[in-house]
N, C-alpha and C positions, 0 to 999 in steps of 0.2 A: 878926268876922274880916274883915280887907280884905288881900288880898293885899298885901306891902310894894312892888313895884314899878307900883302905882298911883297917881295921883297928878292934881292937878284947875290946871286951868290955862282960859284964855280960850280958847273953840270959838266960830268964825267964827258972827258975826252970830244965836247963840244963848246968849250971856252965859257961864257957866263949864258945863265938861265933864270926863270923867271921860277919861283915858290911859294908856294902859301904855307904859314905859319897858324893858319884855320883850316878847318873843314871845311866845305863850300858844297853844299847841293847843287844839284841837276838844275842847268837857263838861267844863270846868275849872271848878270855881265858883269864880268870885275873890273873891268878897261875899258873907258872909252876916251880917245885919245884923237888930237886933229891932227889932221895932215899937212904936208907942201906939197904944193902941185905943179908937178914940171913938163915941158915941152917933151916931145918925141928927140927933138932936137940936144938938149939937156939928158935926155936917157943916153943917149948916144956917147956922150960923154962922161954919166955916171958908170956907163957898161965898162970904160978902161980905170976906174978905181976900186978899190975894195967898197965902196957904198953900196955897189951891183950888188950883192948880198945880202942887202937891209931893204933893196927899196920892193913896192908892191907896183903892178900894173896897175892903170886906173883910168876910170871912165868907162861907160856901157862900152865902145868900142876897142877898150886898151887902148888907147892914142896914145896918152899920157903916162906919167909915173908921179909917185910920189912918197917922202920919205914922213913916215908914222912916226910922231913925237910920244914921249912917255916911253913904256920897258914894252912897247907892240916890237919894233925890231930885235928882241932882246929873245923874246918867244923863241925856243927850237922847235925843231921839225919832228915829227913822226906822223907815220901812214896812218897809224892810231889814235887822232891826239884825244886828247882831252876835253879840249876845248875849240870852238871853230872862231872866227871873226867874219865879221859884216862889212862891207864898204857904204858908206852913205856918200855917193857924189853929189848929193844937194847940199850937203851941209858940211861935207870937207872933213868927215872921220868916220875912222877906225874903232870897232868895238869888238870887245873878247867876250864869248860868253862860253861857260862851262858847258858840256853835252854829257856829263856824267855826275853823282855822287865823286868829289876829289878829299882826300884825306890829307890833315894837315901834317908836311912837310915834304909831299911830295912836287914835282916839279911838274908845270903847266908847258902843253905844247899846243900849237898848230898846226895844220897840215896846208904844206905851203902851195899847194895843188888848190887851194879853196875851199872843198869838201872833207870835213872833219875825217873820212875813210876812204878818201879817192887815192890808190894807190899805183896809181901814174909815177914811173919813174921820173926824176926831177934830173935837174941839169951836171947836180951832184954826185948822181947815183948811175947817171945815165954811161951804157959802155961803147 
């Protein structure tokens, strides 16, 4: 399920992004989206292609990986985001849910640390 007034377009100097063309209130899930579930074995092997980038850790223990179908990989990053997402490992998906009043036309992010304001340097950032 992806809300219909979202919509993926070029986000400044971070290649494409996810946008609402509505306004959208505070604990709205606009995404929920299933996953692929792969080995530890398979991450090992996503880790040497550009998919490293899209996929999420997964399972209570992070064993596993898995790549989010629907604009969930599409999401960028900030320390700040907008919006947080859920993992449901009983049921194999990903959901986005806003944690702010968002105005339409602005772009939705995640914080790829888990916590909508967990400001853990990422692997990206990291020196």
């Amino acid at each position: 399920m992806i809300l219909p007034f979202l919509f993926l377009a070029a986000a400044s100097n971070m290649g494409r992004g996810v946008f609402t063309s509505e306004n959208i209130e505070e604990g709205i899930i606009i995404e929920a989206a299933p996953v692929i579930v792969m080995s530890r074995e398979e991450r090992r092997l996503l880790d040497q292609t550009l998919l490293h980038d899209y996929i999420f850790e997964w399972g209570a223990k992070k064993e596993q990986c898995c790549m989010a179908l629907g604009y969930v990989p599409l999401y960028n990053h900030s320390y700040r985001s907008n919006c947080e997402y859920e993992m449901d490992f009983e049921n194999d998906t990903i959901s986005i849910k806003t944690v702010r009043f968002i105005k339409a036309g602005e772009e939705l992010f995640i914080n790829y640390n888990g916590d909508w304001n967990d400001g853990k340097p990422l692997w990206f950032d990291a020196k």
